[in-house]
C-alpha positions as CSV (number, residue, x, y, z in Angstrom):
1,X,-149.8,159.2,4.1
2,X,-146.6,158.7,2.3
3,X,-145.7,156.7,-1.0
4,X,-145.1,153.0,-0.9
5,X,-142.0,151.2,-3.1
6,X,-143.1,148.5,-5.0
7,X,-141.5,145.8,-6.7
8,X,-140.7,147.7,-9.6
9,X,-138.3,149.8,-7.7
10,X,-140.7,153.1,-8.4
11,X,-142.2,154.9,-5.8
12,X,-146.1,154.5,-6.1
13,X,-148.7,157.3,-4.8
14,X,-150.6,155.9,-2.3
15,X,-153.4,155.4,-4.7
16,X,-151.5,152.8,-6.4
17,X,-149.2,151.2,-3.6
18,X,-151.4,148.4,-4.4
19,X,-150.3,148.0,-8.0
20,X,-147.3,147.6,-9.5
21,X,-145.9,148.2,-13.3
22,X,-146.3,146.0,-16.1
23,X,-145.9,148.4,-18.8
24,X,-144.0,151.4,-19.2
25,X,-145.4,154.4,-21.7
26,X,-142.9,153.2,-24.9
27,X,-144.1,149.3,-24.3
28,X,-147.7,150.5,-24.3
29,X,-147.2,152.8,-27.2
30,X,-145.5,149.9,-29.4
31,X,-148.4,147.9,-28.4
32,X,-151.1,150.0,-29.5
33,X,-149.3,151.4,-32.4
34,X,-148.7,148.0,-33.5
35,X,-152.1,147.1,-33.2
36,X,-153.3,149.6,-34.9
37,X,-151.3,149.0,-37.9
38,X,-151.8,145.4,-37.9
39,X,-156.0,145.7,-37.8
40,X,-155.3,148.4,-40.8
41,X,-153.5,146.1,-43.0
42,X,-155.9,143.2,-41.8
43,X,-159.2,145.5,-42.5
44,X,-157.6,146.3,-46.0
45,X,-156.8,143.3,-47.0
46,X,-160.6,142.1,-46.0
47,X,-161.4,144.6,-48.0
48,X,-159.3,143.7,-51.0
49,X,-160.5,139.9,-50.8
50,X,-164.1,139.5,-49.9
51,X,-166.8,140.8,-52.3
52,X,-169.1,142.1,-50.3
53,X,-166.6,144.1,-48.0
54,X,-165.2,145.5,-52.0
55,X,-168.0,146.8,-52.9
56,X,-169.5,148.1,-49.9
57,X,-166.0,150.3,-49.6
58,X,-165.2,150.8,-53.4
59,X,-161.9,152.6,-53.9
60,X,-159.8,149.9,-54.3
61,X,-156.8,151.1,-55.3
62,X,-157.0,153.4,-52.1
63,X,-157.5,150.5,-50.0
64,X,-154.8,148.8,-52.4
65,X,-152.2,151.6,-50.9
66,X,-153.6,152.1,-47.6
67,X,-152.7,147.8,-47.1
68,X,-148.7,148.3,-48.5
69,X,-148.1,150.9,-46.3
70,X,-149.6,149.5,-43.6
71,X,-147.7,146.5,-44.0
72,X,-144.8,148.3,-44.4
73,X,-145.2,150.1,-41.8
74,X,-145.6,147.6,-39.5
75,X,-142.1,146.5,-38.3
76,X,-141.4,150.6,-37.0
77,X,-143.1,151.0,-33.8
78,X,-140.6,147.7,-32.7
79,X,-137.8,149.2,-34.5
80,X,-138.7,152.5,-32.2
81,X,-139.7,150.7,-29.4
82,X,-135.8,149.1,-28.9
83,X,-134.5,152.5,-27.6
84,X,-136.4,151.6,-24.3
85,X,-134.6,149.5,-21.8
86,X,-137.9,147.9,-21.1
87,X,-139.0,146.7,-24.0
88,X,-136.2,145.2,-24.8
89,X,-136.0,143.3,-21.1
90,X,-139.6,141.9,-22.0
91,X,-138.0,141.0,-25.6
92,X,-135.7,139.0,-23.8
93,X,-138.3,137.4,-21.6
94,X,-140.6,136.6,-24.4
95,X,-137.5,135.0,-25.9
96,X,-137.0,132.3,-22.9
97,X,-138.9,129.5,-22.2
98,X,-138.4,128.8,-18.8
99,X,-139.2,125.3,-17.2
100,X,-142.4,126.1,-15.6
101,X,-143.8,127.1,-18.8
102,X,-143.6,123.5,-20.1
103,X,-145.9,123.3,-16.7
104,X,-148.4,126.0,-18.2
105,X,-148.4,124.5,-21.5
106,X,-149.0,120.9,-19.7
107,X,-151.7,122.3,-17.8
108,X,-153.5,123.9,-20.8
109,X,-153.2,120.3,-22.8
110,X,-155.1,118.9,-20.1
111,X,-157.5,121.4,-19.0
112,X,-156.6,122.4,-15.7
113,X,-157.4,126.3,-14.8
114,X,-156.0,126.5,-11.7
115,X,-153.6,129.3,-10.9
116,X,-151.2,126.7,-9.3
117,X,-151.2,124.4,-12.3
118,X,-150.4,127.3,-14.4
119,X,-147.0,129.1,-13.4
120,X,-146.0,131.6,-15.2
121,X,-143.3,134.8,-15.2
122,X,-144.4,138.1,-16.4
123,X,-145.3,136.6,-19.8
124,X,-147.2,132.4,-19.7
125,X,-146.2,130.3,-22.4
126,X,-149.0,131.4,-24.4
127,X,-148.2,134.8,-24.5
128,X,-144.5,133.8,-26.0
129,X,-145.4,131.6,-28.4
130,X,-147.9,134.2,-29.7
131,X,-145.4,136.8,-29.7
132,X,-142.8,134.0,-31.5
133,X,-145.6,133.5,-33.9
134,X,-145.9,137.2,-35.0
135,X,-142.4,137.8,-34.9
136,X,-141.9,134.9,-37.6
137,X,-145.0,135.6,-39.6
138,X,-144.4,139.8,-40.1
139,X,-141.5,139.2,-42.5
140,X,-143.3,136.9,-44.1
141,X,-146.0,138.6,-45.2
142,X,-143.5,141.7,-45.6
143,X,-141.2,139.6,-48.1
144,X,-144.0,137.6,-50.3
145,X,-146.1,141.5,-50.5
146,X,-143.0,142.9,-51.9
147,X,-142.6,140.0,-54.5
148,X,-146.4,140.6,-55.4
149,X,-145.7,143.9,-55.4
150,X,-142.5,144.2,-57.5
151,X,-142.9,141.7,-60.1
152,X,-139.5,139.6,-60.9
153,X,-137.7,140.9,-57.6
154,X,-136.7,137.4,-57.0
155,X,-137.4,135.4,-60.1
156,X,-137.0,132.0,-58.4
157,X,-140.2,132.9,-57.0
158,X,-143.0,133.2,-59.1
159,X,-145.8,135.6,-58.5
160,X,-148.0,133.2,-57.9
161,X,-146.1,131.2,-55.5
162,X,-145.7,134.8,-53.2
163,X,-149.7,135.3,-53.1
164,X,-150.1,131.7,-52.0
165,X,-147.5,132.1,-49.4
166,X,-149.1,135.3,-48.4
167,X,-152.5,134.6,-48.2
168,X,-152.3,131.4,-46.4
169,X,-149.9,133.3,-44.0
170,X,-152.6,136.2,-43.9
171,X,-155.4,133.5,-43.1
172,X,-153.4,132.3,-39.9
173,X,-152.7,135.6,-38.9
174,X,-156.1,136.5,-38.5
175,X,-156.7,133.5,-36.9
176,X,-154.3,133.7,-33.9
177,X,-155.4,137.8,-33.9
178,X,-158.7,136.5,-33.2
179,X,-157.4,134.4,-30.1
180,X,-155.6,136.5,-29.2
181,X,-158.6,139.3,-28.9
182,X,-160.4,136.9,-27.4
183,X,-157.9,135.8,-24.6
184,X,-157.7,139.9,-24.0
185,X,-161.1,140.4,-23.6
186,X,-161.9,137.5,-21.1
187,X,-158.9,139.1,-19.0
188,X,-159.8,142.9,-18.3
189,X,-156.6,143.1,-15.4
190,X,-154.4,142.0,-18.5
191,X,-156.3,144.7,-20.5
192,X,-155.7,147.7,-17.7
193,X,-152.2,146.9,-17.6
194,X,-152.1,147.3,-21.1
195,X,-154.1,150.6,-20.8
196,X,-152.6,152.0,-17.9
197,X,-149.5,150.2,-17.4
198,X,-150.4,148.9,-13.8
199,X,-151.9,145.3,-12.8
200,X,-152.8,144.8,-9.1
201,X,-150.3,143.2,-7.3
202,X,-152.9,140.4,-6.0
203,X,-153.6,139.6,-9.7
204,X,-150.2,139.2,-10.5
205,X,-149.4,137.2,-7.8
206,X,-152.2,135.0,-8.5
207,X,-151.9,134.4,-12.6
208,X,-148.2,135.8,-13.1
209,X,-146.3,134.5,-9.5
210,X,-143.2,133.8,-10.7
211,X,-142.5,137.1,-12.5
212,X,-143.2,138.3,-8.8
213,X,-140.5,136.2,-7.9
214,X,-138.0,136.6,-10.5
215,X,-138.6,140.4,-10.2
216,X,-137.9,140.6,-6.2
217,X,-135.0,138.1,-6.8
218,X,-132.9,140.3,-8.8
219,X,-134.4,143.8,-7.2
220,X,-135.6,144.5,-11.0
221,X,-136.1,148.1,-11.6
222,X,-137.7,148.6,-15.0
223,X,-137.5,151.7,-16.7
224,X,-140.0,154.7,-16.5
225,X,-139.4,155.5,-20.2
């Protein structure tokens, strides 16, 4: 039996010539190393700010350190993640709001779950304004920490205006993490193509048919890398 071509422009063993790529190796690596050092600085900061989780762990300056660097650390994987040529074409598409997402977003206000109600490109409206949220929220939690963390840096701000700013920002944070877990784990396709980079075509075409569209439209060949 010979290999198929999918959509993606890659030729597929015949194993998979019913899937096609959503993720290339450098996307799923910026994903899970982003992830990782997101629940870190999350898990420390629990850790910092609710008594039981304190003393159960002790070591607080330890946890103290292990939360800066964490949170430092944070913006690299993206940094490292911009050499690929696919991660930045899914930046760009997490950037756009394209018309049928006002459709999706529509849909959601009013409850309807079917597919059809719901268009949406490789990424729904959800997903964007997730990733739009996160993108907006990182820097500031990065900016107000450092103001905690280096007294009189700006002194405009005050110290205590930073840890107000970053704890209220830390508490919505956790909140959208926590829908956004939860959206992950009621979807276990979106989950394997987050594991092993492939989706199956009919789930794709079902939940994500105009990235299906878009993709054969303008013969998109994302990047192996």
């Amino acid at each position: 039996m010979t290999s198929t071509v999918g959509l993606t422009g890659t030729t597929a063993p015949p194993e998979r010539s019913r899937r096609i790529l959503r993720f290339t190796r450098a996307e799923r690596l910026v994903h899970r190393a982003t992830a990782g050092l997101m629940l870190l600085c999350v898990g420390a900061a629990a850790c910092l700010y609710l008594q039981p989780l304190a003393e159960l762990v002790g070591r607080r300056h330890l946890v103290v350190v292990v939360h800066e660097w964490s949170g430092i650390l944070l913006p690299a994987p993206f940094l490292l993640g911009l050499a690929s040529s696919a991660f930045r074409a899914d930046l760009r598409r997490l950037n756009r709001l394209a018309r049928y997402d006002k459709e999706w977003l529509r849909a959601v206000r009013k409850g309807w779950t079917s597919p059809a109600e719901r268009p949406a490109g490789k990424f729904n409206a959800g997903q964007k304004i997730y990733a739009g949220w996160i993108a907006g929220a990182v820097p500031i939690m990065m900016v107000t920490g450092l103001l905690m963390w280096f007294t009189g840096l700006l002194p405009v701000i005050s110290r205590t205006s930073a840890i107000f700013v970053h704890d209220v920002t830390a508490l919505a944070i956790g909140l959208v993490l926590i829908g956004h877990m939860r959206m992950a784990y009621r979807d276990p396709h979106a989950r394997r193509g987050m594991r092993t980079g492939y989706v199956e075509r009919a789930w794709a075409k079902r939940w994500h048919s105009k990235w299906l569209e878009e993709d054969h439209t303008a013969g998109s060949r994302p990047s192996q890398h």
